[in-house]
N, C-alpha and C positions, 0 to 999 in steps of 0.2 A: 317256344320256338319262333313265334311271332314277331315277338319283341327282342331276343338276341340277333335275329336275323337285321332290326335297326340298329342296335347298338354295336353289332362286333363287327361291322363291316368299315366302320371309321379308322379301327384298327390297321384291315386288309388293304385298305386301297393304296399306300404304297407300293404294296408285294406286287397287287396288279398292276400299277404302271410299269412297273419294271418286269412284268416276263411279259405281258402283254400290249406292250406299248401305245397302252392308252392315253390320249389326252385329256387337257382339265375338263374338258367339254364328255368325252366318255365317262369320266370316273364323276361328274358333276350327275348324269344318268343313273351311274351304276349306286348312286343314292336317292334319287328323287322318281328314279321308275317306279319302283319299288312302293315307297309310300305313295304315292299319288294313287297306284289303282289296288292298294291295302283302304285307302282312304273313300276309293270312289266305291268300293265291294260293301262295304260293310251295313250299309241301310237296305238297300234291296237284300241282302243275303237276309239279314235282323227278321224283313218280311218274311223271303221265302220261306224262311227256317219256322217262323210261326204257323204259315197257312199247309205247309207239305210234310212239316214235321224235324225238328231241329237235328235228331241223334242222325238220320240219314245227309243233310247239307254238310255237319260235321266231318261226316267220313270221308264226302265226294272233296271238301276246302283240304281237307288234312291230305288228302289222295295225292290232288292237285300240284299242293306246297311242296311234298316230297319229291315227288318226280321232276318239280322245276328246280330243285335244288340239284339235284343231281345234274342238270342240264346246266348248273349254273357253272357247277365243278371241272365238267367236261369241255366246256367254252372252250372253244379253240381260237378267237377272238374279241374286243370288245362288245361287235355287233348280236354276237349269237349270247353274251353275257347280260348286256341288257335287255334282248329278248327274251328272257329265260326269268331274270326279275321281274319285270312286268306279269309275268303268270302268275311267278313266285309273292307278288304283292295280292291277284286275286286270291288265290287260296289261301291266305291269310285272312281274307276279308270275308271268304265263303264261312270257314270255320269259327273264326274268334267273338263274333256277337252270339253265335248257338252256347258258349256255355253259361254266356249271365243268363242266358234265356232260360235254361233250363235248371238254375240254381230258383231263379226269380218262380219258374213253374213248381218244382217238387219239392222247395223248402218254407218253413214260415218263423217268422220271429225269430229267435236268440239261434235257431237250429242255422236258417236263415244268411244272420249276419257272422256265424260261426264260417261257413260256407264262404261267403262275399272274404269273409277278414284272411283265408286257405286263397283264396285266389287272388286278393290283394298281396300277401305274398309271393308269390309265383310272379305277380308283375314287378315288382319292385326286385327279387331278385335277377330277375331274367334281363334288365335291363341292366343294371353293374355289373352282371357275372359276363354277360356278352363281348364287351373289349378284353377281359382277362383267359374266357376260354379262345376267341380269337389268336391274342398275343402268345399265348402257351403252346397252339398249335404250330403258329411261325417258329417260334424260338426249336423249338424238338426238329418239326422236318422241313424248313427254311424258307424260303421267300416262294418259288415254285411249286413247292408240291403243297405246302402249309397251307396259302391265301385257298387253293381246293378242297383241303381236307375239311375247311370249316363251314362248307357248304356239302360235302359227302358227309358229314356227322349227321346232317338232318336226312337223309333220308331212311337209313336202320331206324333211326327214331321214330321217323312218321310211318312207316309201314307197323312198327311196335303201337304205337297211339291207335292207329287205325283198325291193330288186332283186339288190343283191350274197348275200343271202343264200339265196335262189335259185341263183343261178349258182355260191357253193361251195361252199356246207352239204352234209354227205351227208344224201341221202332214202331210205329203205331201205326205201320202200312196196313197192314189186314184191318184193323179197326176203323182206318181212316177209308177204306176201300167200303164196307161195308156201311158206314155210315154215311156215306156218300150215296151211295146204292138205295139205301130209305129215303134219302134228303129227294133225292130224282124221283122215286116212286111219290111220295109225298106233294112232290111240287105240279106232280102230273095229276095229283088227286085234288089239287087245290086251285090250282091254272095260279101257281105262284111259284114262275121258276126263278123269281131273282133271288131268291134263299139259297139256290144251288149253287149260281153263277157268284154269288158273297160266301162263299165257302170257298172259292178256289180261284178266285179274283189276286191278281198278284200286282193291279196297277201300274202294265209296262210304262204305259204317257208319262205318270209319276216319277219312275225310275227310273227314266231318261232325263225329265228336266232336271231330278239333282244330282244326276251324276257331272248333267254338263253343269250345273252349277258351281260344284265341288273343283271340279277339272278348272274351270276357268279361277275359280279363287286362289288356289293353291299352285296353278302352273309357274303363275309369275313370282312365284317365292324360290322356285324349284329351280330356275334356268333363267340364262338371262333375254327376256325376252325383249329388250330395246325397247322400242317406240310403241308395241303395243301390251305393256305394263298396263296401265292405267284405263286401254281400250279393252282388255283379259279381266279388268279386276269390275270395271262398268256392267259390263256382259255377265260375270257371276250373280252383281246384284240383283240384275233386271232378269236373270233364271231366277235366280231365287223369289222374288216379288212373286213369278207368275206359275213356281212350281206352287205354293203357300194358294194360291186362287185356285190354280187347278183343284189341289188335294179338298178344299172347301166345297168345289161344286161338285166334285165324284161323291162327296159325302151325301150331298143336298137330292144327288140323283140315287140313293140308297145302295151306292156303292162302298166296298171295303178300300177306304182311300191306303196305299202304302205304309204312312204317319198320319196315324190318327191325330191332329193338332189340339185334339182337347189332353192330349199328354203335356203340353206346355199349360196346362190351367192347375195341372199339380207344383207349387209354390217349391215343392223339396226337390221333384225332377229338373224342374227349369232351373234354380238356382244351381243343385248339384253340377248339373250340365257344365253352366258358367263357371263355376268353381273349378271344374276338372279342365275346362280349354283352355282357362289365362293361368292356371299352375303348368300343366306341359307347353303354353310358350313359352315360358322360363323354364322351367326345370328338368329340360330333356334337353336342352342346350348346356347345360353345367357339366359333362364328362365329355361334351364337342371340344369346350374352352378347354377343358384338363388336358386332354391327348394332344390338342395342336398346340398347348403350351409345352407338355412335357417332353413331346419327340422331338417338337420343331426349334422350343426356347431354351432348354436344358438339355437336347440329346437324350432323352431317356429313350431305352429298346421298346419294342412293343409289348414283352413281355411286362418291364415297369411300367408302363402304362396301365396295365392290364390287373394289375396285383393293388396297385393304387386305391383303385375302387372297393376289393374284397372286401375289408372292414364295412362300408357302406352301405354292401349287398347282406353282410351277415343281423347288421342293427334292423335292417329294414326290414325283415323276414318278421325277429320278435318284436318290433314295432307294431306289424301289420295283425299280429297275432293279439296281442295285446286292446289291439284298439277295436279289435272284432269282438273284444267282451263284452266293450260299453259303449259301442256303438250306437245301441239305443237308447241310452238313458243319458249319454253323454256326448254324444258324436258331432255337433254343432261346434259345441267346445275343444273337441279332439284335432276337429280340423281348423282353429283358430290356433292352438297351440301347435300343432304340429310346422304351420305354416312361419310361426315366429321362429320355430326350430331351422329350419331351413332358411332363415333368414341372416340369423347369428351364424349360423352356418359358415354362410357365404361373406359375412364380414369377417371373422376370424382366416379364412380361406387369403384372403386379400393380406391380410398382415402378415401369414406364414408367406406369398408370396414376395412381401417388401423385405423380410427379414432373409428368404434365400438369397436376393439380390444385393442386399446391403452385408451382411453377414456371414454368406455361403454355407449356412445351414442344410443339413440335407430335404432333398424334398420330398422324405416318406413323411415327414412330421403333415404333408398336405392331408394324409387320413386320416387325423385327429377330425378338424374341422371337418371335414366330407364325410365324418361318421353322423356328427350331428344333424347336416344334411336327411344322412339316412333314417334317422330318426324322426325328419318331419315327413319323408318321403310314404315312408312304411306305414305311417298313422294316419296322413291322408288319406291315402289311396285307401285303403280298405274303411274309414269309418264313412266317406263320400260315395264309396260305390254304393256302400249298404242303404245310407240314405236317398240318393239318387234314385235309387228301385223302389223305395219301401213303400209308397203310394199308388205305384202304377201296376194296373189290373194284370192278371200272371199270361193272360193272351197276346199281350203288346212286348211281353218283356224281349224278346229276343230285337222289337223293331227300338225299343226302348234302347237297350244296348245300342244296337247301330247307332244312333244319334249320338248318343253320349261318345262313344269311341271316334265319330266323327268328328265329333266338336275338338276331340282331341288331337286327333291326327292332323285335323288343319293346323290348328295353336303347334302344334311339333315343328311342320312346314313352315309356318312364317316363324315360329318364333328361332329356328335353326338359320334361319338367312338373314333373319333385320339382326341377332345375336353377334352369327360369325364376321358379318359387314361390319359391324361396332369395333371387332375384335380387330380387326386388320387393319381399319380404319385408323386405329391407335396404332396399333404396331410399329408403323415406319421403321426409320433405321434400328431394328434389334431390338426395340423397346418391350421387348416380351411382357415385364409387369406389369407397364402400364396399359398395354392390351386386355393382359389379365383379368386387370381389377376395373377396365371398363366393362369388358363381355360379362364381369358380374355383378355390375353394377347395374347393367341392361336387363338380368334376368332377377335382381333385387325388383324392378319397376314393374315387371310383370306380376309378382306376387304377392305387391302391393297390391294390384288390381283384384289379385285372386283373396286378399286378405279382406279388403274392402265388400268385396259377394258374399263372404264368409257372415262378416259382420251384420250385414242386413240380412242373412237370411235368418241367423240365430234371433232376431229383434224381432223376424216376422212369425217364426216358427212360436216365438215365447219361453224357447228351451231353458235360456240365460234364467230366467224370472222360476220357471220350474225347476232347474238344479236348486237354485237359491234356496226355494222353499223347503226342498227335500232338505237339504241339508241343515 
């Protein structure tokens, strides 16, 4: 729900201009609210979920999402529409680090990345199935009531999620309540109450300086911010410098810093990290390029639009499931190959689109290529998530996750604005293909970068030298 909620809104924002009379400056909101405070939730949530207990943050993030959806549906303006996403981004951000946390706590090995490789599907579907369950709903009941209903679809949903997750989730309120209860009697017998206070330490000072960090990197991607671009993007750095000093001295005074930074001394977290932020620069821009090419340069409906991608989301699913088998024994490799997939991909992509334009070929033949895509997408995502966790102790995993999902939510933010910029930039008079085939030629460079992480990580890890021998 998370992730449709980014994807299928590229769809809607048409239908909203037009009953809602929003401008480019609203509808530029009613995308980048949203991610910004999904993006800024998701580390302090990662913590709190660890220190108060995940299945509870869960229920309150999924609570939250739902009822702001509903609020989003009911907008009677643009104003109360981006108020209502901006919630709708927190409770995304409350819920969506608690489930790697809690895969990362109650599973181990092959069980493990069985788990990771189910949830790396669910992401790679949810993001192509999002412009087609969008577009299906415009097409049936029209521009007005449609662009609504695809934010009143989440909330049956989220109140359903919130029943089942009730009923499986572990809740360790009473456990946590009475172990607390000894931790105080203990520290009263000991005259050592900072063991109390690092049990339930949540590092607010922490979780301010990165949220302004976050905020400040990503704004300037999200809107245009003139003249102080460059003064937004300074000011992230220098939060970031002095959240990193902070988090070191809370440590040094025996406190439970937010982000433990000895998680970056694990070689497979910090690569994987990097691996997953410079692939979603690129490759969560590649179905932005499809939709503004195919309504805006082709006239296709929202519905084609939307059907486009299926193929993509279907590979990507048994992709995801596949690469969750050999994850561990191959997963270095998985994500080298899957990444060339997605590369061919997007070169193939580029010739169906010179061939529509020289030839008037139809432009379903685009989901040939965009399956391949799917296939690097799907094998990705789940053998890098698996990786990404596999080292880090099951206490951090929920803060674990937030970093990870952050690192990517920024790379979505810049890589969606320096992408779609490229895209227009080309455009000029009608030139649709060769906007095309620069915006993908832009998220080609990105995955370069992410192919290149890939590669050193496999050379530091020694996987490459270990397949060899097995084999």
């Amino acid at each position: 729900m998370a992730l449709v909620a980014v994807s299928s809104i590229n769809v809607a924002l048409p239908s909203i201009s037009q009953t809602l009379g929003a401008t480019d400056t609203d509808l530029q909101w009613v995308l980048s609210g949203y991610a910004l405070t999904f993006g800024i939730s998701l580390v302090p949530a990662g913590r709190a979920g660890d220190v108060l207990g995940r299945g509870r943050l869960f229920v309150i993030g999924l609570l939250v999402f739902s009822l702001a959806s509903l609020a989003c549906g009911l907008a009677p303006d643009p104003q109360v529409l981006n108020v209502s996403r901006f919630v709708q981004g927190v409770g995304a951000g409350l819920y969506n680090p608690q489930t790697m946390g809690m895969i990362q706590q109650y599973w181990r090995g092959m069980e493990r990345a069985r788990a990771f490789a189910l949830f790396g599907t669910v992401v790679a579907v949810s993001v192509a199935v999002g412009p087609l369950l969008a577009g299906s709903v415009i097409e049936v009941l029209g521009p007005e009531v449609g662009w609504r209903a695809t934010f009143f679809i989440n909330f049956p949903a989220g109140l359903l999620g919130c029943a089942l997750a009730l009923r499986w989730f572990p809740f360790e309120t009473e456990r946590r309540r009475r172990a607390a209860k000894q931790a105080a009697m203990e520290a009263r017998r000991t005259g050592t109450p900072a063991l109390l206070r690092e049990r339930i330490d949540l590092d607010p000072v922490g979780a301010v300086l990165l949220a302004l960090a976050v905020l400040c990197v990503m704004l300037p991607f999200m809107s245009d911010g003139g003249g102080l671009v460059w003064l937004l993007l300074a000011a992230g750095v220098a939060l970031l410098v002095l959240w990193v000093r902070w988090e070191r001295l809370y440590r040094r005074r025996g406190r439970a810093p937010m982000v433990d930074l000895t998680l970056f001394s694990f070689p497979s977290f910090s690569h994987g990290t990097a691996v997953a932020g410079s692939f979603f620069l690129g490759s969560t821009s590649i179905f932005v390029v499809v939709a503004i090419y195919m309504q805006n340069g082709l006239g296709a409906s929202a519905l084609e639009t939307g059907l486009i991608g299926l193929p993509n989301a279907v590979v990507s699913a048994f992709a995801s499931i596949r690469a969750g088998r050999h994850a561990l024994t191959r997963g270095r490799t998985i994500v080298i190959r899957s990444l060339c997939f997605v590369l061919v991909g997007l070169a193939l992509s580029v010739v169906v689109a010179v061939l529509i334009e020289r030839y008037g070929i139809a432009f379903w033949w685009l989901a040939l290529p965009l399956m391949l895509c799917g296939v690097g997408q799907g094998g990705l995502g789940s053998a890098n998530q698996t990786l990404s966790l596999e080292d880090v102790p099951t206490r951090y995993g929920g803060t674990a996750g937030g970093v990870k999902s952050t690192a990517e939510r920024i790379g979505t933010a810049i890589g969606n604005a320096m992408i779609t910029g490229v895209f227009f930039a080309v455009v000029g008079a009608d030139a649709w293909q060769a906007g095309f085939a620069a915006g993908f030629a832009a998220v080609a460079v990105c995955l370069l970068l992410s192919l290149a992480i890939a590669l050193r990580d496999r050379r530091v890890s020694g996987e490459g030298r270990a397949v060899v021998s097995v084999s």
